[in-house]
N, C-alpha and C positions, 0 to 999 in steps of 0.2 A: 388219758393216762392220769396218773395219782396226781395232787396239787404237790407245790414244791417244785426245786427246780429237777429239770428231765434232762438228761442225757442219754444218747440212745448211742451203744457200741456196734457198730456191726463189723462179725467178721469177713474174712474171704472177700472183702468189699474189691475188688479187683476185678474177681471174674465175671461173669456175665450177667450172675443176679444180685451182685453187688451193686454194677454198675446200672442196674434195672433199678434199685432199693433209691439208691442216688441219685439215679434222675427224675425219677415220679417226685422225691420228696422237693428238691431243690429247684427243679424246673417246672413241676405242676402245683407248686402250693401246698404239697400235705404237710410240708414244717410246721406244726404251730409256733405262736412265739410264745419264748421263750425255752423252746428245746434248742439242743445243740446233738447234731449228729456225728459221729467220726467214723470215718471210713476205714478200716485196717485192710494193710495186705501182708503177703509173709515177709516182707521186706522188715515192717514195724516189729514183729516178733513170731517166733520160730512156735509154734503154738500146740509141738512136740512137748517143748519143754516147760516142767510146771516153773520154774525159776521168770523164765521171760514172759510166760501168760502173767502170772500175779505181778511181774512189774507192769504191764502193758493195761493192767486192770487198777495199779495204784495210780500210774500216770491218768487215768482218764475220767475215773471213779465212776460209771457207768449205772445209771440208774436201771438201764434196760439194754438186753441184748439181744440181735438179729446175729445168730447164728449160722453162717453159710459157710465158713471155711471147711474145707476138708481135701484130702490124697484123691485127685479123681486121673483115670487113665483112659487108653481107648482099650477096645475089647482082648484083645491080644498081649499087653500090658499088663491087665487082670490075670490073665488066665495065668501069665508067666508069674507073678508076682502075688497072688491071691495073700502069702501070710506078711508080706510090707504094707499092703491095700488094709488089712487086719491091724494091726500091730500102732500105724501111724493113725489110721482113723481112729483106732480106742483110744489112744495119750491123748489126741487133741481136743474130743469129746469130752475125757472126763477132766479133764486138765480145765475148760472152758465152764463145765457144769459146776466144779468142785469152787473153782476159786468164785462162780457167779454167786455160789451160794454163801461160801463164807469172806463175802464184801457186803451182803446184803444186797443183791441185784434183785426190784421185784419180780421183773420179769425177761422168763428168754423163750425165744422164737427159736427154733433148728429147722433146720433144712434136713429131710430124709430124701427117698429117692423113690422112682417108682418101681425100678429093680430089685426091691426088696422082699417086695410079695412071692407067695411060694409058686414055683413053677410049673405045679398042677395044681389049678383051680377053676373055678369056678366063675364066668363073666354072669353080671358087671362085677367088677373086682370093688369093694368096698373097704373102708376103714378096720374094720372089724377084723378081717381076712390076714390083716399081718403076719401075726405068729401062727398061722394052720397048717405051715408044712414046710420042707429047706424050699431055699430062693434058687437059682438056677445056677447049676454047678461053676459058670466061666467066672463070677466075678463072687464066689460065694464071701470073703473076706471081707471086701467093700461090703455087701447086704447086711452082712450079721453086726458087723460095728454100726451101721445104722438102723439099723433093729435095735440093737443096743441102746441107743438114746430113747426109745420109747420107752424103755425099761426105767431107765434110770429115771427119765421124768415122773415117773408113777413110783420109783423110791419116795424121790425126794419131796413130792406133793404127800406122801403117805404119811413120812417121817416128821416133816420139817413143814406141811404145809405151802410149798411153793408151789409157785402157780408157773410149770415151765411146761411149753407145747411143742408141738412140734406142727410143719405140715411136709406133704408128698405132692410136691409139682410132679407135673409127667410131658416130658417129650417137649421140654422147653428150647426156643430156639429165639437166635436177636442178636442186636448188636452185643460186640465183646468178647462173642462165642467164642470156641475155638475150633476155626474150619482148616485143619489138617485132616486128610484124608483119612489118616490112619489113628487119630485122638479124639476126631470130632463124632456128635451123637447125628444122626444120619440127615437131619435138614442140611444143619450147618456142611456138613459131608460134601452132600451134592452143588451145593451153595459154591463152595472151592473147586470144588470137582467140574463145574458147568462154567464157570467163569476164565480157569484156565484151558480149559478145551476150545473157550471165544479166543482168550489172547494166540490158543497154537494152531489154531483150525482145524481142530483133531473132534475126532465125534467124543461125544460124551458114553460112558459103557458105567451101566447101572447093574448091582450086585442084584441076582435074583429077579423076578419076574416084576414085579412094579407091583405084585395084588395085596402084598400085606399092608391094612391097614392102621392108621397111629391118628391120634388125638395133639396135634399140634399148636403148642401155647405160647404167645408172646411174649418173653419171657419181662417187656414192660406192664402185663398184664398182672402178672406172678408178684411184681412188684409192691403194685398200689393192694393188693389180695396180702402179702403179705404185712402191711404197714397198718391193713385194717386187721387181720389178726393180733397184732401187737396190741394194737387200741381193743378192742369190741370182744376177739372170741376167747371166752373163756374155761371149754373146756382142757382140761390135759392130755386126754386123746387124740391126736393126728387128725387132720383134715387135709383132702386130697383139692388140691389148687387144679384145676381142668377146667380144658373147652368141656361141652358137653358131647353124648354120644352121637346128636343130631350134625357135628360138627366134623366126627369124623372121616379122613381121608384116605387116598391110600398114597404107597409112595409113587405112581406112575403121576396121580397127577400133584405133587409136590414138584417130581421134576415137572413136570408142564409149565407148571407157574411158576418157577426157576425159572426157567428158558424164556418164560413171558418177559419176566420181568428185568433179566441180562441182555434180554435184544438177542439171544442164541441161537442163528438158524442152521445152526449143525444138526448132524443122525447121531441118535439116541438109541444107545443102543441096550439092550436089557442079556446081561452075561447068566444064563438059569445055569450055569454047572452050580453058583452058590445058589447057599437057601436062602431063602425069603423068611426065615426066622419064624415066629409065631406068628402067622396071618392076623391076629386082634389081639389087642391088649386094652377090651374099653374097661376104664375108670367109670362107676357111679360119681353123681356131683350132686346125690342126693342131699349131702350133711349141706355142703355151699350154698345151694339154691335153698333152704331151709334156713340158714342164717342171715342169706346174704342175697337174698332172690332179684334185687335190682340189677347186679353186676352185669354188665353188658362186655364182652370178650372183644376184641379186635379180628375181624373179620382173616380167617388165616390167609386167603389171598392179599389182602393189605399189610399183614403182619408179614409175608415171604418178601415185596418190594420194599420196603423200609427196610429190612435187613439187608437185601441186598443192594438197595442204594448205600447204606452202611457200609458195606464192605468193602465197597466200590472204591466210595470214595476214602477209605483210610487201608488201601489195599497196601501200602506199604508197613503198615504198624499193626496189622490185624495178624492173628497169633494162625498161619496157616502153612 
């Protein structure tokens, strides 16, 4: 990062890739000295409002920004709510972009999603593929605001010459998550879902046949991926943070390694009245391994037992 003193702001620092951001830098060493990190959550300020982001950005004077805060739901919550999903993600986007830009932030990281991509496409799904068609009607609102920040990044780098990026994790799962059945993104799901089926002795009953497959990423992985984005990559178009497609799974055996890893010798049972959603969603990781071709990913079976020794043990304070 540039000489002179660094400050690094990140938002959303609470949720799951906050506290991913957090722990790679504080507990593995990526702090350099003399930077100072701050971690926000919506508590510090309300990041709807342009009023409390620019105090939030006078109190901390932020050299550089990890961008993760954002209005996230589970799938049913979207559907009901799609123009609040809309409405809150654009304030607090450009509310973050606006005031980064006139404080002089050199640089901001955002978080998009992998949801965003159009719902008929073409696998492997690559960077480029964003803007080729609508995102998938349930959470259309959430996608297009985060569509939106690619946009705006490519304003402002056009206008003003900022160098602000973005990247697309996909199918991130880890401590922090949020494993409520009905909020959480489908690791974390069955994580809650397998663990209280151990405490009730009740079998576990999995939506859908177990065959659709997902690319599942630590989201301590996504972490150290995003702290060298901040440092090293400098393009302004999006890079997709992913295992590769040699990695991917499907969800029967996610639950397996759940259940390995909970000690769960309960019947597993697979409910096909639902759907199994899109059978693949592989991510290219061709831009990553071209920038970044050392990165070695955490094994997803080691990366499922960590979370849920995680879980486990802070089963009282974990958001489920």
């Amino acid at each position: 990062l540039d000489s002179g003193p660094v400050r690094v702001l990140v938002t959303g620092g609470s949720g799951m890739l906050g506290k991913a951001v957090e722990h790679v830098v504080m507990n593995e060493g990526l702090k350099r000295e003399g930077e100072e990190w701050i971690f926000l959550s919506s508590k510090d300020a309300d990041l709807r409002d342009l009023g409390q982001t620019k105090a939030v950005f006078e109190k901390h004077r932020p050299t550089h920004v990890i961008h993760l805060a954002a209005k996230v739901g589970g799938i049913y919550e979207h559907m009901r709510d799609n123009l609040l999903f809309l409405s809150d993600n654009l304030r607090i986007n450009d509310n973050v972009l606006q005031t980064a830009h006139d404080t002089g932030v050199t640089k901001v990281v955002s978080c998009l999603s992998s949801c965003i991509f159009p719902d008929k496409i073409t696998y492997p799904i690559d960077e480029t593929m964003i803007h080729n068609g609508l995102p998938h009607d349930s959470n259309f609102g959430y996608s297009h605001a985060k569509r939106l920040i690619d946009i705006q990044n490519r304003g402002y780098f056009e206008q003003y010459g900022r160098r602000y990026t973005s990247v697309i994790p996909t199918n991130v799962f880890g401590p922090h998550d949020n494993f409520n059945k009905d909020k959480a993104h489908v690791m974390s799901a069955l994580i809650g879902k397998t663990y209280k089926a151990k405490m009730e002795g009740t079998p576990v009953t999995v939506c859908g046949t177990g065959a659709a497959r997902r690319l599942f990423t630590l989201s301590w992985d996504v972490g150290r991926l995003i702290v060298w984005v901040l440092r090293e990559y400098d393009e302004i178009q999006p890079i997709i943070l992913s295992v590769g497609e040699e990695d991917e799974i499907s969800i029967k055996d996610a639950v397996e390694m759940i259940a390995e890893a909970l000690d769960f010798k309960g019947e597993i049972k697979y409910d096909t009245s639902f759907s199994d959603g899109q059978l693949r969603k592989t991510t290219s990781i061709a831009k990553l391994r071209r920038y970044h071709p050392d990165f070695t990913f955490t094994p997803v079976k080691e990366g499922i037992k960590m979370t849920c020794d995680w879980f486990v043990a802070n089963y009282n304070s974990a958001r489920i």
